[in-house]
C-alpha positions as CSV (number, residue, x, y, z in Angstrom):
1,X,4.5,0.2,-6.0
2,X,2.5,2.1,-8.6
3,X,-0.9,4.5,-7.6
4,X,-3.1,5.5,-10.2
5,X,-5.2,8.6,-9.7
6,X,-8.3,8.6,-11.7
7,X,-8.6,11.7,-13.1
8,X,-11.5,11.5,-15.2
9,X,-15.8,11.6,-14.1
10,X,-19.2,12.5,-15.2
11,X,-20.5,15.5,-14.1
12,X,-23.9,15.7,-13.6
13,X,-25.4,16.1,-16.8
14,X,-23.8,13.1,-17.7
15,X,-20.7,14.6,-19.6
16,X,-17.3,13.1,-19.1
17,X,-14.8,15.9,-17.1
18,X,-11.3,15.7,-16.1
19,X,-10.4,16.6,-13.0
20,X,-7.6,18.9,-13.1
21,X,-7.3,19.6,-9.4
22,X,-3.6,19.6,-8.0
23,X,-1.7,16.8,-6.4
24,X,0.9,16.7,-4.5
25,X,2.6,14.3,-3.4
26,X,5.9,13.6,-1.1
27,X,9.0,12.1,-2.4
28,X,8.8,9.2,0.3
29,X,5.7,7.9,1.2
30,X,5.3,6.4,4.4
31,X,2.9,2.8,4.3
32,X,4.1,1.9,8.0
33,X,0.9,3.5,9.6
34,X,-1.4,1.7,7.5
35,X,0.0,-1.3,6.2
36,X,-1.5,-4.4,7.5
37,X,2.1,-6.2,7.3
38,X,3.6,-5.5,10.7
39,X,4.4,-8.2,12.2
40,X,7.7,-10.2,12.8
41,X,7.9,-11.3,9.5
42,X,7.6,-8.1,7.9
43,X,9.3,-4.6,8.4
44,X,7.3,-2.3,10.5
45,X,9.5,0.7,8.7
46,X,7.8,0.6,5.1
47,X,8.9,3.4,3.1
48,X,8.6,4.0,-0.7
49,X,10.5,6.5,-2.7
50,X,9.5,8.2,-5.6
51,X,11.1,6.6,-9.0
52,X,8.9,8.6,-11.6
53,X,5.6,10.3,-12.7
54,X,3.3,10.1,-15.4
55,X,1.3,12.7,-16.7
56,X,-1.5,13.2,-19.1
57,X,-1.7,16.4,-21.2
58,X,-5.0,16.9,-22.7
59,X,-9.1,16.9,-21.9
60,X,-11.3,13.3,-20.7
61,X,-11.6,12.4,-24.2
62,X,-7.9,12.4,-25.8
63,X,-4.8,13.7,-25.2
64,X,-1.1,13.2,-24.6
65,X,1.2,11.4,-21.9
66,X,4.4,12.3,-20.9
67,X,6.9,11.2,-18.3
68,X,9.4,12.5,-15.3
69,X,12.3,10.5,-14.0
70,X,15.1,11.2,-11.4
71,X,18.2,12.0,-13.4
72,X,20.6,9.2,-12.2
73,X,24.3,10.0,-12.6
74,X,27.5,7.1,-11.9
75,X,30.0,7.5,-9.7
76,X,32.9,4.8,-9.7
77,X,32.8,4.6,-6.0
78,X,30.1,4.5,-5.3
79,X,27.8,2.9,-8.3
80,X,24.4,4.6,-9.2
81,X,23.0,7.7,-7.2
82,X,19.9,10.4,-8.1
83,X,20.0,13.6,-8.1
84,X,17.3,14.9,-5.9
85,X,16.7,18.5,-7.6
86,X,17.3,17.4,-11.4
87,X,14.9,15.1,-13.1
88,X,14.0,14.3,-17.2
89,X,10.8,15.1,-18.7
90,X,10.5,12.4,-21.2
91,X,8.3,13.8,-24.4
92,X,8.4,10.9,-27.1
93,X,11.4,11.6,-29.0
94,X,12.4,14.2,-27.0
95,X,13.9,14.3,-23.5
96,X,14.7,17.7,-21.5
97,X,15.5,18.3,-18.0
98,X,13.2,19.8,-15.6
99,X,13.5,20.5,-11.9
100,X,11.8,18.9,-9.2
């Protein structure tokens, strides 16, 4: 699942503004208490975990994106796992890590 904040408005002399206000956000995001879905055909227990953000760097009228992932390591044993505290900050050409 993907949610899009829009981030961007007129203010009220008719000037387009970003709104830079903070969001934060859980790393699992619980749907069950909403969803429409429960039923027996459908999982009441409807849990998403977050797999990346996107972030714009710049005003309403231009700027820059970048991008955060989990840092996933392999383990012969046991295949693919993430590593909750370490993530990548993904810059165009360049890629750093960053912590959660």
């Amino acid at each position: 699942m993907s949610i899009h904040l829009k981030r961007v408005t007129y203010n009220n002399q008719g000037f387009l503004t970003l709104n830079t206000a903070f969001v934060s956000y859980p790393d699992i995001l619980d749907m069950s208490t909403i969803s429409s879905l429960r039923s027996d055909d459908y999982p009441t227990d409807i849990k998403y975990k977050l797999s990346g953000v996107i972030e714009h760097i710049g005003s309403a009228h231009g700027g820059h994106y970048v991008a955060y992932r989990p840092l996933f390591t392999h383990n012969h044993e046991k295949g693919m796992s993430q590593e909750d505290e370490k993530w990548l900050l993904c810059d165009d050409s360049k890629i750093s890590y960053v912590h959660k």
